[in-house]
LUMTOR-913725 format. One record per residue (C-alpha): residue in one letter; x, y, z. Coordinates in steps of 0.1 Angstrom, whole numbers, plus 2048, in hexadecimal, padded with zeros to 3 digits. Example, Ala and Ser with C-alpha at 12.3 -4.5 7.8 and 13.67 -1.06 7.14 Angstrom:
a87B7D384E s8897F5847 
//
This chain:
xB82422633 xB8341660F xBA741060F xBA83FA62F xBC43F8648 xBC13FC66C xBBD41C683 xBCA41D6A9 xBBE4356BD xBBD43D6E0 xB9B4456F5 xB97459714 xB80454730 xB5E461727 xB38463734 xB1C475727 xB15495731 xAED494734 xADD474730 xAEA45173D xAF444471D xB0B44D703 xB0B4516DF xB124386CD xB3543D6B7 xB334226A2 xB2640269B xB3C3ED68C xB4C3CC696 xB6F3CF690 xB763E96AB xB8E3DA6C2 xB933EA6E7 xBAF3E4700 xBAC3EE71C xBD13EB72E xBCA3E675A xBAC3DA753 xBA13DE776 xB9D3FC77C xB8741276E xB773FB752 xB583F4765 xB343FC76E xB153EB75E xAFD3F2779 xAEC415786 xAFB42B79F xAED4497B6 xB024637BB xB034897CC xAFA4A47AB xB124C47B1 xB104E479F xB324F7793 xB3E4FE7BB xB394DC7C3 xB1C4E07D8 xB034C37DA xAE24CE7C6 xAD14A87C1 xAD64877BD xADD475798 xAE344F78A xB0444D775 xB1442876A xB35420764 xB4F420746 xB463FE73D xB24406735 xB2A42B722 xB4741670F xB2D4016FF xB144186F8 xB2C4276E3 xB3C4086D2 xB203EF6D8 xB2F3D46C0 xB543DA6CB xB6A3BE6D7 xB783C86F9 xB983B9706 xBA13BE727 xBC73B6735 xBCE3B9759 xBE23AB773 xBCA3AC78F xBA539D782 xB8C3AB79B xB6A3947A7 xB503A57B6 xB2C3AF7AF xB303CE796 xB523D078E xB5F3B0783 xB773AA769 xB6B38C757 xB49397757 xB583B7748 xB6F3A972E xB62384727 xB7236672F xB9C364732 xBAD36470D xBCE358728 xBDB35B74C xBFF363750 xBFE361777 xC1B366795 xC20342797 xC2733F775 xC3D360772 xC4E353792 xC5533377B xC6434575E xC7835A772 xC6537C76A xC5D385791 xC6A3757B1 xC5635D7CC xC4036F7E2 xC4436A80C xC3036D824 xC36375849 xC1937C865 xC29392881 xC04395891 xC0F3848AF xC2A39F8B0 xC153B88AF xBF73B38C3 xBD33BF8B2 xBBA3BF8CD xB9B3A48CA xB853C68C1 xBA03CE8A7 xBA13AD898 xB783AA891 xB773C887F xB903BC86A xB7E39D860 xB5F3B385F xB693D284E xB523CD836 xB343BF848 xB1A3DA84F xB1A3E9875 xAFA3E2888 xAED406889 xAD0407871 xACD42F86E xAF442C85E xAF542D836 xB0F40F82B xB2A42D823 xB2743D845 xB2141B855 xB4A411844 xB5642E84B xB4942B873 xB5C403871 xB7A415860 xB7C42E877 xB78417896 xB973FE887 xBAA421882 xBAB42D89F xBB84048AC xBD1401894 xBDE42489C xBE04268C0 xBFC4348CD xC0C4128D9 xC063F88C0 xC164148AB xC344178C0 xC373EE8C4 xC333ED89C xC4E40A897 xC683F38AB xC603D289E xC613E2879 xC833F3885 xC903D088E xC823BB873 xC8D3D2856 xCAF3D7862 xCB43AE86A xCA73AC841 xCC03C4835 xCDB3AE848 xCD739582E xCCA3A6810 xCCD3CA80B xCAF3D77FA xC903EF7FB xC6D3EB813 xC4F3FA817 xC30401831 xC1040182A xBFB415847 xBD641984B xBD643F847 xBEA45A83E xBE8463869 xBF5443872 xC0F447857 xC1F465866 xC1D458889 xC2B438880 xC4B44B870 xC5046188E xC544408A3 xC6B42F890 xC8144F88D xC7E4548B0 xC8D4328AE xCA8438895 xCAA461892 xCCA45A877 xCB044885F xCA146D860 xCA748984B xC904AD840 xCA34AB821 xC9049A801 xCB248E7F5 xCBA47A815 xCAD468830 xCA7442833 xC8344283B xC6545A82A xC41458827 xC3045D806 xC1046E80B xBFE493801 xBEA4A681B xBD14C481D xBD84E3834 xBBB4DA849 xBD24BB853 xBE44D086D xC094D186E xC114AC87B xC054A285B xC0C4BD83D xC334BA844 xC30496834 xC1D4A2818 xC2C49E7F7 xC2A4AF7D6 xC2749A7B3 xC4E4A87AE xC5649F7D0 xC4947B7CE xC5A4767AC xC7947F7BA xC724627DB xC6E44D7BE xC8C44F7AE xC9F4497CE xC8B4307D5 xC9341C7B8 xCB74237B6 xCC14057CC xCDF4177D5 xCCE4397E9 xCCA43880A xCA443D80C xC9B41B812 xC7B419825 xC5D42A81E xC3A42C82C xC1B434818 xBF442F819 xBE742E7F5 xC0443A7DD xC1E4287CE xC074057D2 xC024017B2 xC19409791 xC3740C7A7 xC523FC7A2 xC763F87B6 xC843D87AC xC9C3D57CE xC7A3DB7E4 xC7C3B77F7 xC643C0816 xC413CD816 xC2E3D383C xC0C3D383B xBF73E5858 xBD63EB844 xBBD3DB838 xBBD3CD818 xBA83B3806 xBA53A97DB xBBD3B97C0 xBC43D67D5 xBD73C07EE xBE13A97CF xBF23C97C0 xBFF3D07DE xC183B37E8 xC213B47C1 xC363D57CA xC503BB7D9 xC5139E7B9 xC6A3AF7A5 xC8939C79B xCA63AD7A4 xCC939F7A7 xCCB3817BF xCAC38E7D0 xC9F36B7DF xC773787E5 xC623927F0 xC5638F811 xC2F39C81C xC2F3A683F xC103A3853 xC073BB86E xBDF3B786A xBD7394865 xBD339583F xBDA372838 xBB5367832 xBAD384818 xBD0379807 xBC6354802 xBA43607F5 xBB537C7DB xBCE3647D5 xBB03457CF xBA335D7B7 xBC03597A1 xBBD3347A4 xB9833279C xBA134777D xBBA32776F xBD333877F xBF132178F xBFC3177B2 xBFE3307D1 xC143527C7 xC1A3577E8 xC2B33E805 xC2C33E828 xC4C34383C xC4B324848 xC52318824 xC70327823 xC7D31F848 xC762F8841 xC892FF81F xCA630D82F xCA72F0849 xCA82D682C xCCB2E881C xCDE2E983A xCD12C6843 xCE12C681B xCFD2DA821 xD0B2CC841 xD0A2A8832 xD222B2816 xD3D2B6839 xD3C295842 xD5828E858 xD622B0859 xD622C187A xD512E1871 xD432E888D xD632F089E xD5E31088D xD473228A0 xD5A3228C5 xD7C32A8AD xD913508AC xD9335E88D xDB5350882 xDA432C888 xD8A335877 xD9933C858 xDAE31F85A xD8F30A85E xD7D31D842 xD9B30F82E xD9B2ED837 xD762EE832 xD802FA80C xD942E2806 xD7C2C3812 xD602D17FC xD752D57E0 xD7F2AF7E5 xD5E2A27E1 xD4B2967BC xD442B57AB xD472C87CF xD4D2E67C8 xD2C2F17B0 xD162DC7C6 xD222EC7E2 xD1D3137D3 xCF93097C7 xCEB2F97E9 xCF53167FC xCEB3307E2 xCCA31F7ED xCCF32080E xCD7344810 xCB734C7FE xCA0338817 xCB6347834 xCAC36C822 xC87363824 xC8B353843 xCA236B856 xC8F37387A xC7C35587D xC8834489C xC9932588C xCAA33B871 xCBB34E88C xCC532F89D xCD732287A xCE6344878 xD0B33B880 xD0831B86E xD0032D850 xD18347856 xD3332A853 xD2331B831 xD2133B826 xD4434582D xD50328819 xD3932D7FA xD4834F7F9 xD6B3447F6 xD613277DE xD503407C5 xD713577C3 xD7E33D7B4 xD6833B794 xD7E338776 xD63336760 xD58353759 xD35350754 xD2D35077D xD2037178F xD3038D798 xD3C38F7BF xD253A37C4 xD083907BB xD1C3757CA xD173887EE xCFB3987EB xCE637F800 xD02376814 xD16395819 xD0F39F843 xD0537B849 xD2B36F84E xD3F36F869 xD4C396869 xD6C38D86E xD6C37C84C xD5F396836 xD813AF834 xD963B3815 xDA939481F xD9137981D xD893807FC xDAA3847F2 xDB83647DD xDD835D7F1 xDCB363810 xDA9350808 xDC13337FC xDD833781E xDF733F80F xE1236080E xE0737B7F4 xE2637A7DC xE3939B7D4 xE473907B3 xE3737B797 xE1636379F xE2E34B78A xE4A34979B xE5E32C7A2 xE5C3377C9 xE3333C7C7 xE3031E7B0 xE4230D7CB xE3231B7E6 xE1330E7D8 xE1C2EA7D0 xE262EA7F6 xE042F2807 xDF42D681B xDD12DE80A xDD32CE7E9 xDB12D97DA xDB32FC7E7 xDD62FE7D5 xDC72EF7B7 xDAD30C7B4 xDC43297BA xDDA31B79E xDC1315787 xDB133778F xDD234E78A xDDC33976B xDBB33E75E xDBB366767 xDDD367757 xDD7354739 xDB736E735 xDCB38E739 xDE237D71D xDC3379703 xDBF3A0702 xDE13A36F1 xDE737B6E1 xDCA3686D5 xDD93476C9 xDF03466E7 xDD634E702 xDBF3346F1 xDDD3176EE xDE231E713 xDBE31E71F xDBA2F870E xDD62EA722 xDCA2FB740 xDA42EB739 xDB82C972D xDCB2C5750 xDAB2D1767 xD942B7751 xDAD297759 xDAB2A3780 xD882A4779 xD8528076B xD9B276784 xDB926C770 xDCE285783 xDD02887A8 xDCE2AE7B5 xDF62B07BC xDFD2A079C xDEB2C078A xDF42D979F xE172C978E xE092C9769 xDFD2F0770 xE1D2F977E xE302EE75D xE1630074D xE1831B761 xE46319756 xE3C319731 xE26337736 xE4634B743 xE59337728 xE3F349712 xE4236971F xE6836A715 xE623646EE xE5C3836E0 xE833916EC xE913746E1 xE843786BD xE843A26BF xE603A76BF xE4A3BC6D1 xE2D3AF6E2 xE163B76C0 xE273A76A9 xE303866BA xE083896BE xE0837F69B xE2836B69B xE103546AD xDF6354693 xE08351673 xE23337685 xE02320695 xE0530167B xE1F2ED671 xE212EF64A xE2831564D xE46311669 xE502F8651 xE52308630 xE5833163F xE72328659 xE7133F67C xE8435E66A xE6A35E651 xE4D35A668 xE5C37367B xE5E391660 xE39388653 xE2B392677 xE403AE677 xE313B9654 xE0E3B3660 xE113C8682 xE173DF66A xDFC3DD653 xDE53D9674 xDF13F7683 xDEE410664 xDC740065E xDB9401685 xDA8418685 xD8E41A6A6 xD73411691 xD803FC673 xD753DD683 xD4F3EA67A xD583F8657 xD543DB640 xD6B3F6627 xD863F563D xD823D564A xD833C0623 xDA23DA61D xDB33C963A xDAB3A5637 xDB93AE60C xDD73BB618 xDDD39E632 xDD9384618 xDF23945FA xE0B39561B xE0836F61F xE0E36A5F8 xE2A37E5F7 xE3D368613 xE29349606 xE1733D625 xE08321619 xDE7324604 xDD130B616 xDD831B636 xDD4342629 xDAE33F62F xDB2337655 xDD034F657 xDBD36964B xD9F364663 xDB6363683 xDCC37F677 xDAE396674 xD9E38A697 xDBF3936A8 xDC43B4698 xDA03B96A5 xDB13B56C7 xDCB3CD6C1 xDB83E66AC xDA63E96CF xDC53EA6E3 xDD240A6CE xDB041B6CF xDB541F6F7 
//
């Protein structure tokens, strides 16, 4: 075009009608084509015969057609063609290089695992589980290998292996002993990490007979209803099927609907099986297991085991389950990758992660030293708590104990998730239970703010402890610190007391500086320059413990007083008649010396008065966004502090604070 610019535009799928080569479009050089998954239907260079049919689909000859590749660039014959795709395929005619060209860049699963875009992939054989039988386990390494019956063509001589291998994977008692060891597997995993999984069967026969045995197992995962049910299988059949087949067939509604459930990590549906579907562009981010129980070899098998990469929460991995001896077409998928500049191994054995999990408790038990923990596990439940406390209190004695502590068994957990039914994992269960239990108190005392929620905190952990320490009163912070929940004030001189008198020093220290630093918080909603005075002596005291200049009874005495002038505090605004507003803003215009100096209290005291005032009759909901109303408010402010004469080179600051705590308020009266 004369003017220049650039044109997008899209392009279907095409092929010639007659001949085996297409027009040509155009032939010009800057015509760019992107093909987005690259891999799947961008190929075919070279010849093929296929069955000629007429309008009913009857078979009336034989013709030669090619692929997309070639019609593509018969039609743009000068184009550039870029290819993106996250599964490359190498093989004779369809290979993705060859295709495309060499690799402009490789983003690969080690590397997203790196960034933090998709989670470490695990991999667990449970062939010896589930026995294959010698004949079984040949035509799996053969599938592809032709059969030794010469009068066979290579589709009918596949389909004779395929059928063969079907009818040994799907015998009635390798289906049964697969239904129960799935049953117990999933259920162990969901223990420790609640989440999504997924079964990949060899047919859509198999399928169905594999669902009826695990419901014959567990009848309440079952359910006719689309809307519930913990188990379905996600398949379409014909009517020729017969019956124990079409009542699992799904419509494209239908299966839109699975999805949705399926993603919502908070539906019961939980566990579905499928043969083809939902294998590639799928996505639930919770799914955490994936069984495998066909054969599967190249980006098909890579796309596969990516169904169970997505981050989600404190998802520690995605775990590959093998039922069918897979492990040698994974490494050579998976060596593709590599071969391609790709980095390191996506996926990791089990074993990985049980010899990981070995090293943190070796970690995690050394951090007791001279601490009788073990004492725990032959203990009642009383003892146990009492020993949970004691345990609290010695890790919250040690250098920096506390946030070492929380981050070595944060890893633990997550190797114990991967880990979870391998014999030495169950053996370390109780161990970990105790760890566990611990961590769990520890993190409900994060004052910080910037630490997870509880529950992301328990997510991994959260049926792993000791049941009798999961009620409402373990996490609760009196009872977690072992003393009487109070029925009047968290400051009073009896609780303060009560507090300074408990045996474990450290665990006091953390409750106190946890409900001073809750009440100081609910304070900053209503008092900004108060709540912020407050917090710095709070951080001032913790950071001497902290550099060891004060023992952990001498600040629990330094928090106390602190915790006295709070209540002091508290008692301010009747003394000097104002509400809780406009003593707000006594605190502002009275923070600096020259202006108590020169104003005097009664003066101070009228001027915040004034200004609640002014505040109230501008805040509006929204005039914290209106830049109108906003510079209205922030002129009147500063003709207030001229007309009581709050000293000029303070205004500026005044001014700033003022309109930061009206902020506060303006959303308090909008409520």
């Amino acid at each position: 075009m004369n003017s220049g610019g650039v044109i997008f535009t899209t392009i279907q799928k095409f092929q010639p009608e007659e001949s085996n080569v297409y027009e040509t479009l155009s032939t010009r050089e800057n015509i760019i084509v992107i093909a987005d998954e690259a891999h799947r239907t961008q190929y075919g260079f070279s010849a093929k015969t296929v069955d000629d049919k007429d309008e009913q689909g009857n078979v009336v000859g034989k013709k030669i057609v090619y692929g997309f590749a070639k019609y593509m660039r018969d039609a743009l014959p000068n184009a550039t063609y870029l290819g993106f795709t996250g599964t490359p395929i190498e093989s004779t005619d369809v290979n993705t290089p060859a295709v495309f060209g060499n690799y402009v860049d490789i983003y690969d699963i080690a590397q997203a695992v790196e960034d933090g875009a998709t989670v470490r992939i695990f991999y667990e054989s449970r062939l010896a589980k589930v026995k294959l039988t010698d004949e079984g386990k040949e035509l799996v390494e053969e599938l592809d290998d032709e059969l030794d019956q010469e009068d066979l063509t290579s589709t009918q001589k596949a389909k004779s292996k395929w059928t063969q291998l079907e009818a040994l994977i799907g015998g009635k008692q390798r289906i049964q002993n697969i239904a129960t060891d799935i049953v117990d597997h999933f259920t162990q995993r969901q223990e420790v990490f609640q989440g999504k999984g997924m079964i990949v069967s060899m047919s859509r026969r198999i399928a169905a007979e594999l669902y009826n045995a695990i419901v014959a197992i567990k009848p309440e995962w079952h359910s006719d209803d689309l809307k519930k049910g913990k188990i379905k299988v996600i398949m379409t059949s014909a009517s020729s099927d017969g019956p124990e087949l079409s009542k699992f067939h799904t419509t494209k509604e239908q299966r839109r609907l699975l999805a949705e459930r399926m993603k919502d990590p908070n539906d019961e549906l939980e566990l579905v099986i499928v043969r083809d579907m939902w294998l590639t562009g799928f996505d639930a981010p919770s799914m955490h297991t994936l069984y495998i129980d066909k054969p599967m070899k190249g980006h098909n098998l890579m796309q596969a085991i990516a169904r169970v990469n997505r981050v989600y929460k404190d998802k520690p991995g995605g775990l590959v389950v093998d039922y069918l001896g897979i492990a040698s077409d994974l490494k050579k998928a998976l060596a593709f990758y590599s071969d391609a500049g790709g980095k390191g191994d996506p996926a990791v054995a089990q074993e990985q992660a049980v010899a990981l999990m070995l090293e943190k408790i070796e970690v995690v038990s050394n951090m007791y030293y001279g601490f009788p923990y073990e004492d725990y596990f032959n203990a009642d439940t009383s003892r146990k708590l009492s020993l949970i406390l004691a345990a609290e209190d010695h890790i919250l004695g040690l250098e920096d104990g506390k946030k070492r502590y929380i981050d070595e068994v944060t890893a633990l957990s997550k190797a114990f998730a991967i880990a979870i039914l391998h014999d030495q994992a169950m053996d370390s269960k109780d161990e970990i239970s105790f760890f566990q239990a611990v961590k769990a108190r520890l993190a409900k005392f994060d004052t910080t703010g910037s630490g997870k929620t509880d529950e992301e905190i328990e997510t991994t952990i959260r049926q792993v402890i000791d049941q009798a320490l999961v009620s409402d009163q373990v996490i609760d912070v009196y009872d977690a610190a072992g003393i009487k929940k109070p029925d009047i004030s968290i400051l009073s001189d009896e609780f303060l007391m009560e507090l300074k008198g408990m045996q474990h020093k450290n665990v006091a220290l953390e409750v106190l500086k946890k409900l001073l630093n809750d009440e100081i918080k609910s304070r900053s909603k209503s008092n900004m320059v108060q709540s912020k005075k407050l917090l710095e002596m709070l951080e001032q005291s913790i950071n001497r413990y902290h550099n060891k200049i004060l023992t952990a009874a001498e600040v629990i005495d330094e928090l106390i007083r602190l915790s006295k002038d709070i209540v002091e505090m508290d008692s301010e605004p009747k003394k000097l008649g104002l509400s809780e507003y406009e003593y707000a803003f006594y605190t502002v215009v009275s923070n600096n010396e020259s202006a108590k100096e020169l104003l005097q209290q009664e003066k101070l005291r009228e001027l915040a008065v004034e200004l609640t005032n002014i505040i109230k009759q501008n805040a509006t909901i929204d005039w914290n966004i209106k830049e109108s109303v906003r510079a209205k408010l922030k002129v009147a402010v500063k003709r207030l502090l001229r007309k009581y004469g709050y000293p000029p080179d303070m205004q500026l600051l005044a001014t700033e604070t003022i309109l930061k705590q009206a902020e506060m308020l303006a959303k308090e009266l909008s409520k």
